[in-house]
C-alpha positions in Angstrom: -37.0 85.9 30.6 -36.1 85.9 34.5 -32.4 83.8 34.3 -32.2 83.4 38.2 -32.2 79.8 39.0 -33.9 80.0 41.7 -36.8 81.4 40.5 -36.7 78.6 38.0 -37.2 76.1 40.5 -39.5 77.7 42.0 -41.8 77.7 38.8 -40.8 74.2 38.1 -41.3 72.6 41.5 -44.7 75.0 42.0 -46.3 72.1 40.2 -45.9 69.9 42.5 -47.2 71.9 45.2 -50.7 72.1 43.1 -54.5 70.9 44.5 -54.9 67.1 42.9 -55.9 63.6 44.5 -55.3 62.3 48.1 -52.4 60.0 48.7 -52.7 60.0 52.2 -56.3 58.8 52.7 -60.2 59.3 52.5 -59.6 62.0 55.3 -56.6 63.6 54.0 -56.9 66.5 52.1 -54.7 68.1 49.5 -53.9 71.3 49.5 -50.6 73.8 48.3 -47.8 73.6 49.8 -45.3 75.4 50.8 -42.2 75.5 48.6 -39.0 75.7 50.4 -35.9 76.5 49.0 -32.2 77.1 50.3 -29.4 77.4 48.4 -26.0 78.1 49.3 -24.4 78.2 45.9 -26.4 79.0 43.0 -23.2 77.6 40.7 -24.3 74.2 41.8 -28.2 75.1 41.3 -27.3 76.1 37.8 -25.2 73.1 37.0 -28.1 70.7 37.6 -31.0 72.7 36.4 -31.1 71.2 32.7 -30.9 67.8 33.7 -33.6 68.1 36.8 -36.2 70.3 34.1 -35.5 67.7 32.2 -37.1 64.9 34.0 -39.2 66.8 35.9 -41.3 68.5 32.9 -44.2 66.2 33.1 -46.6 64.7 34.2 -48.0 67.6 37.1 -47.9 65.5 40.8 -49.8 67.0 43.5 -48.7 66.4 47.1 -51.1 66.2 50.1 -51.4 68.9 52.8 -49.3 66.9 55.6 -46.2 66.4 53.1 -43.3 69.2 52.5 -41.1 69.2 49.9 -37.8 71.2 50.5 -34.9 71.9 48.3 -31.4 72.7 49.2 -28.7 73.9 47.5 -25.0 72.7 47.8 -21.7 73.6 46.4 -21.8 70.1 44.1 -25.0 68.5 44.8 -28.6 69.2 44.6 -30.3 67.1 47.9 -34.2 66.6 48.4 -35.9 66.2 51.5 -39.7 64.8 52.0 -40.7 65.9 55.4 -43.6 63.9 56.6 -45.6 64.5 59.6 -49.0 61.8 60.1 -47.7 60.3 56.8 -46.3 56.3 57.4 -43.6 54.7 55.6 -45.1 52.8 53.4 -47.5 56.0 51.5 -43.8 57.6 51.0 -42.7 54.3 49.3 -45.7 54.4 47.3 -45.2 57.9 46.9 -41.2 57.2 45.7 -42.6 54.6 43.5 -45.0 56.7 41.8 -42.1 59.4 41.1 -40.2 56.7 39.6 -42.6 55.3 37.1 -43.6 58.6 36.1 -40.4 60.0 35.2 -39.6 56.6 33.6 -42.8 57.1 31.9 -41.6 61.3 30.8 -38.4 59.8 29.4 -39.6 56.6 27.5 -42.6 57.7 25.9 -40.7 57.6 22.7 -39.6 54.8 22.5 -41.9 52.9 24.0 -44.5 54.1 21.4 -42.0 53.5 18.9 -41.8 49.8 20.4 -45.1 49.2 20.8 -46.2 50.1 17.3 -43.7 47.7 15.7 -45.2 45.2 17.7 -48.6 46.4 16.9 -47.5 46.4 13.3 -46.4 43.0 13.3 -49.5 41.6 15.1 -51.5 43.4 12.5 -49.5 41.6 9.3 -50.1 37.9 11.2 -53.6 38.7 11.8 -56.1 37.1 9.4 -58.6 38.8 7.5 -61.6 37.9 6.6 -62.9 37.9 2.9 -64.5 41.1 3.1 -61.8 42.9 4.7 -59.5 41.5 2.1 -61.7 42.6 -0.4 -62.2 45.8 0.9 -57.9 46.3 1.2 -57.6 44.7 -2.8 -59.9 47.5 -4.3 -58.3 50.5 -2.1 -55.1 49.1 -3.2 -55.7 48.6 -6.9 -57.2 51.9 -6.7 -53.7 53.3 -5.4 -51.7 50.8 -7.8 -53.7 52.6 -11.1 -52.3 55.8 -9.5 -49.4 55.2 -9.2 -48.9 53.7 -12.7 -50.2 57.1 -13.5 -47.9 59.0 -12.2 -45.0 56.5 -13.6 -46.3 57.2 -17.0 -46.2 60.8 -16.7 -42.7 60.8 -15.4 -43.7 61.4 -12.0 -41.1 59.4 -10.5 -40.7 60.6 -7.4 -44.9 60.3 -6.9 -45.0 57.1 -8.2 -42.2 55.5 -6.3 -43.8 57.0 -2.8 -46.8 55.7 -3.7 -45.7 52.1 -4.5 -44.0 52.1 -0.9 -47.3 52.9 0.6 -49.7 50.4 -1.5 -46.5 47.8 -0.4 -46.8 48.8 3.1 -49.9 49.3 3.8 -51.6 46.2 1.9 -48.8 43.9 1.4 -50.9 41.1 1.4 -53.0 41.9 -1.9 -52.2 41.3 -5.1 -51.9 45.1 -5.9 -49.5 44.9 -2.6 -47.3 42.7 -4.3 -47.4 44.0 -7.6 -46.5 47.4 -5.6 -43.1 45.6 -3.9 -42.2 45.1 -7.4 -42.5 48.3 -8.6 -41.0 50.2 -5.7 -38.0 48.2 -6.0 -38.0 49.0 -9.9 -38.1 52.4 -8.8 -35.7 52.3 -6.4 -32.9 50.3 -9.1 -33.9 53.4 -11.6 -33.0 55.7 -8.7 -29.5 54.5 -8.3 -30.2 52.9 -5.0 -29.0 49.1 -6.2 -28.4 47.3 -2.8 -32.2 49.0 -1.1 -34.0 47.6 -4.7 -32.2 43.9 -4.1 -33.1 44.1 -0.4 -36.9 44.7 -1.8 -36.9 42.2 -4.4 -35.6 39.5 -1.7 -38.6 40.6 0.4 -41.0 40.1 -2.5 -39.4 36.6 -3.3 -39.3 35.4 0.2 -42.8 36.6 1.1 -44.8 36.0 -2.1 -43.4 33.0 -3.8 -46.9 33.0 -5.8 -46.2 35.9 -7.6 -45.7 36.2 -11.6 -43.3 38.8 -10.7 -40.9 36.2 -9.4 -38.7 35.7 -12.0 -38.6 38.9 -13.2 -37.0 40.0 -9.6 -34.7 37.0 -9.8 -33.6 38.6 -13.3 -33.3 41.9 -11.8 -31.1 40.9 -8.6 -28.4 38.7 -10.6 -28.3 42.0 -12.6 -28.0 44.1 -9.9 -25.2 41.7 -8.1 -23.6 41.3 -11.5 -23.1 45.1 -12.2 -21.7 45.3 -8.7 -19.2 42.7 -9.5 -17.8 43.7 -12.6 -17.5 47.7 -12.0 -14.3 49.3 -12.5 -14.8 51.0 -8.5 -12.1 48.1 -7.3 -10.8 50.7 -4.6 -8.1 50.3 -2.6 -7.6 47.2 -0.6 -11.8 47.3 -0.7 -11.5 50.9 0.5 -13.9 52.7 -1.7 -14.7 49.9 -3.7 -19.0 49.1 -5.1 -19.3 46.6 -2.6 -17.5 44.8 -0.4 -16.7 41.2 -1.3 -18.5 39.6 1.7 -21.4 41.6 0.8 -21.4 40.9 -3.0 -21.1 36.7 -2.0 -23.9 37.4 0.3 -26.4 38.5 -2.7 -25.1 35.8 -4.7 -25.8 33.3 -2.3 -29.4 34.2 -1.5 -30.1 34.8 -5.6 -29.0 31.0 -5.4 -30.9 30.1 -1.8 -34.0 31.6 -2.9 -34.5 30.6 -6.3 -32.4 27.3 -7.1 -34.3 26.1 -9.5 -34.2 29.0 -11.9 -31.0 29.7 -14.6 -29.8 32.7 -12.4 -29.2 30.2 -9.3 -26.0 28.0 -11.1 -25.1 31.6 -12.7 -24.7 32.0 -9.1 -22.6 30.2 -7.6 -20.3 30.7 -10.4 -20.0 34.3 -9.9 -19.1 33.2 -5.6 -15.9 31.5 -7.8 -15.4 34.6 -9.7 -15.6 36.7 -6.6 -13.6 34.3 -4.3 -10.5 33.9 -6.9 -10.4 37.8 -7.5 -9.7 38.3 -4.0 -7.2 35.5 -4.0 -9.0 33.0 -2.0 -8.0 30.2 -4.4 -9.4 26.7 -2.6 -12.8 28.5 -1.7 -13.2 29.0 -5.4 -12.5 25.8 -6.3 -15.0 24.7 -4.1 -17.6 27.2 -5.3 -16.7 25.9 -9.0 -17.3 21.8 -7.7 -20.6 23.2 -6.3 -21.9 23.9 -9.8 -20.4 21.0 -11.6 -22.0 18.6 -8.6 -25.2 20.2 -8.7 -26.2 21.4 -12.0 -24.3 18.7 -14.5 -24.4 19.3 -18.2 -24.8 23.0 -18.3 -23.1 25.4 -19.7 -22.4 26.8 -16.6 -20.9 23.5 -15.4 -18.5 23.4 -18.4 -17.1 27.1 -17.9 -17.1 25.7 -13.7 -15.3 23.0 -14.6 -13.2 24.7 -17.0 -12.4 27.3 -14.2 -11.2 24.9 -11.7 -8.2 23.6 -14.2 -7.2 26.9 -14.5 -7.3 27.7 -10.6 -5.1 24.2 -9.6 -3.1 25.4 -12.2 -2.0 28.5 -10.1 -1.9 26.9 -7.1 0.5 24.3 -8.9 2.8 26.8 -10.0 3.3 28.3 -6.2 3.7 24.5 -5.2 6.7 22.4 -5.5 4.5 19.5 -4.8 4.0 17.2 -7.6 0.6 16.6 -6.0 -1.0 19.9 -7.1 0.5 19.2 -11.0 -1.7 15.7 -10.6 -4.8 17.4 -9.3 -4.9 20.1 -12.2 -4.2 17.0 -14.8 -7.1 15.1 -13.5 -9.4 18.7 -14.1 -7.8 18.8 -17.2 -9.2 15.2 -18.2 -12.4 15.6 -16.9 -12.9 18.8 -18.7 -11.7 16.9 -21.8 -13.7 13.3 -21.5 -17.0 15.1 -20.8 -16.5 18.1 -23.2 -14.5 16.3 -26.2 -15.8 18.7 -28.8 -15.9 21.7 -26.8 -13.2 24.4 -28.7 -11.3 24.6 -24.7 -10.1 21.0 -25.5 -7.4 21.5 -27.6 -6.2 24.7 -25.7 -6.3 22.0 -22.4 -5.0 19.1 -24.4 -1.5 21.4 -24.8 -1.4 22.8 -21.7 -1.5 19.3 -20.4 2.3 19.2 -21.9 3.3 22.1 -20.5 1.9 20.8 -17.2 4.1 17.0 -17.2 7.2 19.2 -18.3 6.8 21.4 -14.8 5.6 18.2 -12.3 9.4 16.4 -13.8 10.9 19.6 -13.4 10.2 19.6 -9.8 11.0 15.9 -9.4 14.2 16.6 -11.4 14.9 19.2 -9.0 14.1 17.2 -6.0 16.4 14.7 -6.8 19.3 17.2 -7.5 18.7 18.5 -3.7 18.8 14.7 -2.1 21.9 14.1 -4.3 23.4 17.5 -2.9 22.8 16.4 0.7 24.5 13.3 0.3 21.5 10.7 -0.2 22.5 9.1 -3.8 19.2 6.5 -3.5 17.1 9.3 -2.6 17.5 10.9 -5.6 17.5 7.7 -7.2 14.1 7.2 -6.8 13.1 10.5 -8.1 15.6 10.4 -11.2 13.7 7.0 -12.1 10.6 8.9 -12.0 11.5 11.4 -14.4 13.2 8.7 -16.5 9.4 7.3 -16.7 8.2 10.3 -18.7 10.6 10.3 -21.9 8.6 13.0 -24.0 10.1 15.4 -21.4 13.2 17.6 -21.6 14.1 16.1 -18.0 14.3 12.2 -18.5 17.9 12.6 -20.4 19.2 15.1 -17.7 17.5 12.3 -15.0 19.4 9.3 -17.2 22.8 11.4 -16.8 22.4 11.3 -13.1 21.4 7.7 -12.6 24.3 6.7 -14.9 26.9 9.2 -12.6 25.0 7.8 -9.4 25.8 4.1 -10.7 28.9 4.7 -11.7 30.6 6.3 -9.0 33.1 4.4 -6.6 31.4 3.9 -3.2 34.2 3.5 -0.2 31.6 3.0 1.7 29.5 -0.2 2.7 26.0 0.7 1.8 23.9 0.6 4.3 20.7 -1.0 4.3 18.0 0.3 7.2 18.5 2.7 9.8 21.0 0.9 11.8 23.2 -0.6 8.8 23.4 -4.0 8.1 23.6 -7.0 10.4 27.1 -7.9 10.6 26.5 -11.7 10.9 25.0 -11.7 8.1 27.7 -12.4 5.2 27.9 -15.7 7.7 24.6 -16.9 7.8 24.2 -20.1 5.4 21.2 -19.1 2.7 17.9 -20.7 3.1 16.0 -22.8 0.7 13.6 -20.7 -1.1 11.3 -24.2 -1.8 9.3 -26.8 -0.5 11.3 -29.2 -1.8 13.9 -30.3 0.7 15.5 -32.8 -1.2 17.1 -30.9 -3.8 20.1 -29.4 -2.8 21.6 -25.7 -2.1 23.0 -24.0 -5.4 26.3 -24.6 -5.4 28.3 -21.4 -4.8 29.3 -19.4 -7.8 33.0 -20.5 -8.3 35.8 -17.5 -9.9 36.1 -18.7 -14.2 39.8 -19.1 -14.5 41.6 -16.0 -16.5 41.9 -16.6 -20.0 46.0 -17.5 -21.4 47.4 -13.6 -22.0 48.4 -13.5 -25.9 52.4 -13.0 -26.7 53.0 -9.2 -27.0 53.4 -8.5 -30.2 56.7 -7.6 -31.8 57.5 -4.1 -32.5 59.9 -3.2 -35.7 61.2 -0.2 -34.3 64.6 -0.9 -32.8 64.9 -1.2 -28.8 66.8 1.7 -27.0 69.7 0.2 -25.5 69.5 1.5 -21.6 72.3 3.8 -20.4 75.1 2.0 -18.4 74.9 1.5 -14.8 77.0 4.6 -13.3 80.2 3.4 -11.2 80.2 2.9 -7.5 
């Protein structure tokens, strides 16, 4: 094969030097041209020979006898000249935009086709058939479908799965079509190939709702989605994990968008709790767990929701040292235990309801220890009293002890009452009647009782010391 470049470009550009149709007029005539070429540095020729074959491969152009087409070589750049003689300007922007489209045209062909035949495609599945072409697709399709089963039978897996994808693609809007969808995404879930089989079952419930295959690819999505969430591939902070959570919330949310009214869509949402708390997302769990109580009461799937959500404020209780979250998980508690009073989690909840007063006056026990350390005795008051409330807890004798030590201690200080203190006029100010009545008068102020006669000290029988004599001056 000749290497020089030159003579490359000669072979390439030859074409367009060939005999074809007149650009230039009814009394132009096309005939070959003659190829010029000049190059200067056949380094730069061969730098830009594969790109220029490239685009220049196809279509052939054929130039008209007045035009010349000459190519010169430089040391970085590969320039074009069109020489033009009778030729006007607008024929050589016709002539430019001719080259254009055509190479556009070379390059695109590709995709365009691949374009065009998706849109083909989907003008094709929105176009309506008429009985006899419906017919006509049912019987080749059933004919396909018997095949198919054929091969399934005979362990022919590989045949029988191609040929379900066809029947599904190809007539997807008969009955053996559908029935096809099913059993390619059977196929598929045998195969291994979990997530592609859910993506085809969601395709055959959102397209054919008819279908008596419906529940049975409900069934077989939870099941996929479910085996996906319990396997033991956990990974590595999701790194090499089944499935990512997103993903796997994803599935379970469409199993429950899709079908809602089936026993797989509560099952569900319970599973987006399941999910959600594994990864530590706590409150979005909860949340997912209300969503089945709220929306499919008096289930068994609404117990074990509810149930769920007392155990999740618990946790987020015990990382508070709010007494608010303690409340929150008692009022799950009694829910779970007013609507489920013979359910065997009752008594489990019934203790840990305890358990769960004993931490909530722990922390106000502990609250009231930190306001007494920073110097605000009626601050912790208030939360001693609390705990003092709740007497079947270890905490309301150690909160008694306090208030007794907080009462009992010597104040030097005037208490103050407000933020600014008290009003200093006001041990001055003459009290108000607290009645209607103006005629009876003030209460007379309460006068000091006088001190009751001191008894004689008793006598002693021992014999008194006499005192030691004065010393001398």
């Amino acid at each position: 094969m000749d290497q020089d470049p030159r003579n490359r470009f000669a072979r390439l550009f030859l074409r367009f030097s060939e005999t074809g149709a007149s650009l230039g007029g009814a009394d132009s005539r096309c005939s070959r041209r003659a190829f010029h070429m000049e190059c200067s540095s056949s380094s730069a020729v061969s730098r830009s020979k594969t790109s220029t074959e490239s685009r220049l491969r196809s279509p052939r152009v054929a130039l008209c006898a007045p035009l010349a087409l000459t190519i010169e070589g430089r040391s970085r750049s590969l320039r074009f000249f069109l020489q033009t003689s009778p030729f006007s300007l607008m024929q050589i922007r016709v002539l430019r935009c001719l080259l254009a489209g055509l190479l556009a045209f070379s390059l695109g062909v590709e995709s365009s086709h691949a374009f065009l035949g998706g849109l083909f495609k989907r003008s094709e599945d929105k176009k309506v058939l008429s009985a006899e072409q419906l017919g006509s697709q049912q019987s080749k399709a059933a004919e396909m479908l018997a095949k198919a089963k054929a091969y399934e039978a005979s362990g022919k897996n590989r045949q029988a799965r191609d040929t379900y994808k066809n029947i599904s693609q190809s007539y997807g809007r008969t009955e053996a079509g559908t029935e096809a969808k099913f059993g390619y995404a059977r196929m598929l879930e045998a195969e291994g190939e979990e997530r592609k089989a859910f993506e085809q079952y969601q395709e055959l419930i959102s397209n054919h709702r008819n279908t008596p295959n419906f529940n049975e690819a409900v069934r077989h999505q939870f099941g996929i989605a479910e085996g996906l969430r319990t396997s033991e591939r956990k990974g590595l902070l999701g790194v090499g994990a089944a499935i990512q959570p997103s993903k796997l919330i994803e599935m379970f949310e469409q199993i429950s968008t899709s079908a809602p009214f089936t026993e797989y869509a509560p099952k569900s949402l319970l599973a987006i709790g399941y999910v959600r708390s594994d990864v530590g997302e706590m409150d979005p769990a909860i949340a997912a767990f209300q969503k089945v109580v709220d929306k499919y009461p008096e289930t068994e799937t609404a117990k074990e929701a509810q149930y769920q959500i007392f155990k999740l404020r618990g946790v987020t209780a015990e990382k508070s040292n709010s007494p608010v979250k303690d409340r929150a998980q008692v009022e799950a508690g009694l829910d779970f235990v007013n609507q489920n009073p013979e359910d065997q989690r009752t008594s489990e909840i019934k203790s840990d309801l305890q358990s769960i007063d004993e931490r909530s006056m722990e922390k106000l026990y502990n609250t009231g220890t930190f306001y007494e350390k920073s110097g605000k005795p009626d601050s912790a008051r208030v939360y001693y009293r609390e705990v003092v409330k709740n007497p079947n807890t270890s905490w309301a004798p150690k909160a008694q002890e306090r208030l007794a030590v907080l009462d009992g201690q010597a104040n030097s200080v005037e208490k103050k009452a407000g933020m600014f203190g008290p009003n200093p006029l006001k041990k001055d100010r003459v009290e108000m009647r607290t009645t209607e009545d103006e005629v009876v008068p003030l209460p007379a102020p309460a006068t000091a009782s006088p001190a009751p006669a001191s008894a004689p000290a008793p006598t002693s029988s021992i014999p008194a010391i006499p005192s030691a004599p004065a010393p001398a001056p």
